[in-house]
C-alpha positions as CSV (number, residue, x, y, z in Angstrom):
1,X,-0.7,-3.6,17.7
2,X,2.7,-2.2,17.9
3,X,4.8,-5.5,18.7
4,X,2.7,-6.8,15.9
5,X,3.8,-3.8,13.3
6,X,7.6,-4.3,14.7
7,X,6.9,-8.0,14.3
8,X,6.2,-7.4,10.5
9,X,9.0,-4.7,10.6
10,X,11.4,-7.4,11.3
11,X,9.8,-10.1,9.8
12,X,9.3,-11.7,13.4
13,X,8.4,-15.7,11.7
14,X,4.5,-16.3,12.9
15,X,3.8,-12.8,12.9
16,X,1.2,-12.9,10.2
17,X,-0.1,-16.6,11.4
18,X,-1.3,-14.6,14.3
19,X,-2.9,-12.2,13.1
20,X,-4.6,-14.5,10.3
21,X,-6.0,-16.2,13.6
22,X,-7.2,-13.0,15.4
23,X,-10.4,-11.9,14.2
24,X,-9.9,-8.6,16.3
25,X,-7.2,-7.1,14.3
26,X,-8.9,-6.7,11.2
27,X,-10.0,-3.0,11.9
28,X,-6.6,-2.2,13.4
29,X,-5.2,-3.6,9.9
30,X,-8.0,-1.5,7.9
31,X,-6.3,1.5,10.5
32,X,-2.6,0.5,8.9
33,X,-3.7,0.5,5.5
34,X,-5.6,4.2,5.6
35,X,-3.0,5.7,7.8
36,X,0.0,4.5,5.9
37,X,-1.3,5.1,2.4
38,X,-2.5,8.4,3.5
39,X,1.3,9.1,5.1
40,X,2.9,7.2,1.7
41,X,1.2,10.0,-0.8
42,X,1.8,12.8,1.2
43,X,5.6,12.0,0.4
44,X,4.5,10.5,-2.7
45,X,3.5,13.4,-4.4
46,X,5.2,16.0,-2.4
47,X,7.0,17.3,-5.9
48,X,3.2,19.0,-6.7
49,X,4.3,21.6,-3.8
50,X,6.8,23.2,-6.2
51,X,4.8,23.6,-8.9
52,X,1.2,23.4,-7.8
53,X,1.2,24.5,-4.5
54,X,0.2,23.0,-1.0
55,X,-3.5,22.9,-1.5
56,X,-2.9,20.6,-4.4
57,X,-0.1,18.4,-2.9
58,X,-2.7,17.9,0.1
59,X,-6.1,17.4,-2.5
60,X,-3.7,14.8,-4.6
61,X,-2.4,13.3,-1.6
62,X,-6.1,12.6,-0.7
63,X,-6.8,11.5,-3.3
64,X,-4.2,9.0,-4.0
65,X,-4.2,7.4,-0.9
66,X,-8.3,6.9,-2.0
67,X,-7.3,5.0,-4.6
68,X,-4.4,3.1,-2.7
69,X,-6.7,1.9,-0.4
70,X,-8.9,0.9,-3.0
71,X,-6.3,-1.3,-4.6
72,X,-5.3,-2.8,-1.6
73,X,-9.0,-4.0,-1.3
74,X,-9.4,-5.0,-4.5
75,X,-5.6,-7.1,-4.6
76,X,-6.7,-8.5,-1.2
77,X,-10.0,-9.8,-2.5
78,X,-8.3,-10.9,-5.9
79,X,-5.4,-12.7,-3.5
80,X,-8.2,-14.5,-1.4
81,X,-10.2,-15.3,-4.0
82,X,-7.4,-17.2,-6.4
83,X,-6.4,-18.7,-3.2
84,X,-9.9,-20.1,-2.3
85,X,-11.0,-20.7,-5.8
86,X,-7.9,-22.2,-7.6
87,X,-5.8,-23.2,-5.3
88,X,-8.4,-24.6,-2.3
89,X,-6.6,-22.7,-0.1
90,X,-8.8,-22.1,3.6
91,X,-9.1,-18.3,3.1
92,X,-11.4,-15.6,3.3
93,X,-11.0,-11.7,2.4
94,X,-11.3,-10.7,6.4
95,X,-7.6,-13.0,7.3
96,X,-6.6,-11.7,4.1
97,X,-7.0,-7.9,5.0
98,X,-5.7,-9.0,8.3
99,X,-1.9,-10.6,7.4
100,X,-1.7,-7.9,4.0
101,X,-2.6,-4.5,6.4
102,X,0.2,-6.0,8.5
103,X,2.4,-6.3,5.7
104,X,1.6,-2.9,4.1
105,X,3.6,-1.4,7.1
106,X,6.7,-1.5,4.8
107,X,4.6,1.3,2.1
108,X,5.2,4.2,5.3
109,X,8.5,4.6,3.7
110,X,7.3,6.5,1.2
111,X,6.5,8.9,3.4
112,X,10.0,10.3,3.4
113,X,9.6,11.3,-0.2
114,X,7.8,14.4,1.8
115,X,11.9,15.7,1.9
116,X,11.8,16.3,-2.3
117,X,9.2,19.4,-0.9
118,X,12.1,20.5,1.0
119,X,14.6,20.0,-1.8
120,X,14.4,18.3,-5.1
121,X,17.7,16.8,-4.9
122,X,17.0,14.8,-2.2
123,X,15.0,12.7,-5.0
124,X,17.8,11.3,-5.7
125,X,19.7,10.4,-2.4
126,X,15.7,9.3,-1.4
127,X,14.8,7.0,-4.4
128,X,17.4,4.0,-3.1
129,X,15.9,3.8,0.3
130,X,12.1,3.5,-1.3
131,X,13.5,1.4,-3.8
132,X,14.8,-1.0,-0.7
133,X,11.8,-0.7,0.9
134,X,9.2,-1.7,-1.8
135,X,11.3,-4.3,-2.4
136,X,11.3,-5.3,1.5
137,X,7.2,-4.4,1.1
138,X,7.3,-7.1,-1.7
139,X,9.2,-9.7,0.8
140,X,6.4,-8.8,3.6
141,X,3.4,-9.6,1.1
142,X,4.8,-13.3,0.3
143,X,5.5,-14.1,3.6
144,X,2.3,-13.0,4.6
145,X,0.1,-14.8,1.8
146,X,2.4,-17.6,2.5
147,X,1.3,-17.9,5.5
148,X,-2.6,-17.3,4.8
149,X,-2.5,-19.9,1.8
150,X,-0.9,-22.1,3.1
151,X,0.6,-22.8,-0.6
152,X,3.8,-23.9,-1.9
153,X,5.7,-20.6,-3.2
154,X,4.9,-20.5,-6.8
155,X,1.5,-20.9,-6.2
156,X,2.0,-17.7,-3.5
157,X,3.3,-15.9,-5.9
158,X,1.3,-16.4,-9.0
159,X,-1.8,-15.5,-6.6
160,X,0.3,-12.4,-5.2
161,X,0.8,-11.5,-9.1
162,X,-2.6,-11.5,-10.3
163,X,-3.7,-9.4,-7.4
164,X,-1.0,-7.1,-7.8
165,X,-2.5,-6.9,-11.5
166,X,-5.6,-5.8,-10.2
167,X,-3.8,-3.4,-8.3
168,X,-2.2,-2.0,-10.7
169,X,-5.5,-1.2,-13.0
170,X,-6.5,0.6,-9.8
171,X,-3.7,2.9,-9.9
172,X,-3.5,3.7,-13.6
173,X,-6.9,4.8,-12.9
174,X,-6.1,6.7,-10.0
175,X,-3.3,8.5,-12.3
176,X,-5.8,9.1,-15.0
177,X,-8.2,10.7,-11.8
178,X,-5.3,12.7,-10.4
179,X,-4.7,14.2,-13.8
180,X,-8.1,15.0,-14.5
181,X,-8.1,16.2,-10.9
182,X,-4.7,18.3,-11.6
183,X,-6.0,20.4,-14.3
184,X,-8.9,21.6,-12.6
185,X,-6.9,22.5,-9.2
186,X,-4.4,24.8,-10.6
187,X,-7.3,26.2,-12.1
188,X,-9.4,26.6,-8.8
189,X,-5.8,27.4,-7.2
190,X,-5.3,29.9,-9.4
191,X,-8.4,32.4,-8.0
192,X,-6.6,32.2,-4.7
């Protein structure tokens, strides 16, 4: 698993072929996407230690990475299903977990954001290098759904589009959630 992750890392060429092909990695990509959105919100919302306090940073952390992994089913089974649908493409959601938990590798960058805890400044020297690396994360997921779709590239990335719109209702729910959530933490915080 690890030449495979340094493989996506480097964006090795065949990398996600392979494991579009090997039915075995698809719980070690399931592994990838819980571990790394867990690691991504823990620096993702590490600000909520200043003013909420720890037991809030780790309940929204839980919480958002929930809802992370959530939308990366749903924009995995959006992805295959355009794919398969409109496109004809030979795809099916279990190679399409496979090649986009590989690529979500790139998200564990956000776990430096878990520095703004330490100091809010860093925000700013921090939000370049997560910047680069969504952008790099967003490199990763056309190569790999190029690869799985075997389509030309604007047919890639119109499918990678509306998935990533599916996505994104996912996470402005999970924002609605966390808020929800926020108000009544620094209310149960607040007895302690």
């Amino acid at each position: 698993m690890l030449d495979r992750i340094v493989g996506a890392l480097t964006f090795r060429k065949g990398v996600y072929a392979e494991v579009e092909r090997d039915k075995s990695f698809y719980q070690s990509a399931w592994l990838i996407v819980i571990v790394v959105a867990l690691l991504n919100s823990l620096g993702y919302v590490a600000g909520v230690v200043h003013t909420e306090g720890f037991f809030s940073w780790i309940i929204a952390s839980v919480v958002n990475a929930i809802f992370a992994i959530l939308g990366f089913a749903v924009s995995a089974f959006i992805i295959s299903w355009v794919g398969k649908t409109v496109f004809s493409a030979k795809v099916d959601f279990n190679e399409m977990v496979r090649v986009l938990g590989l690529a979500y590798i790139w998200r564990i960058i956000g776990f430096i954001g878990i520095l703004a805890s330490v100091s809010v400044a860093l925000s700013c020297v921090l939000a370049p290098v997560t910047f680069a690396a969504a952008i790099l994360g967003l490199v990763a997921w056309l190569l790999a759904v190029k690869e799985a779709l075997d389509l030309d590239w604007l047919k890639t990335i119109i499918t990678i589009a509306l998935g990533w719109i599916a996505g994104l209702i996912v996470t402005v729910l999970s924002s609605l959630v966390l808020g929800l959530i926020g108000i009544s933490i620094t209310g149960v915080t607040s007895l302690f």
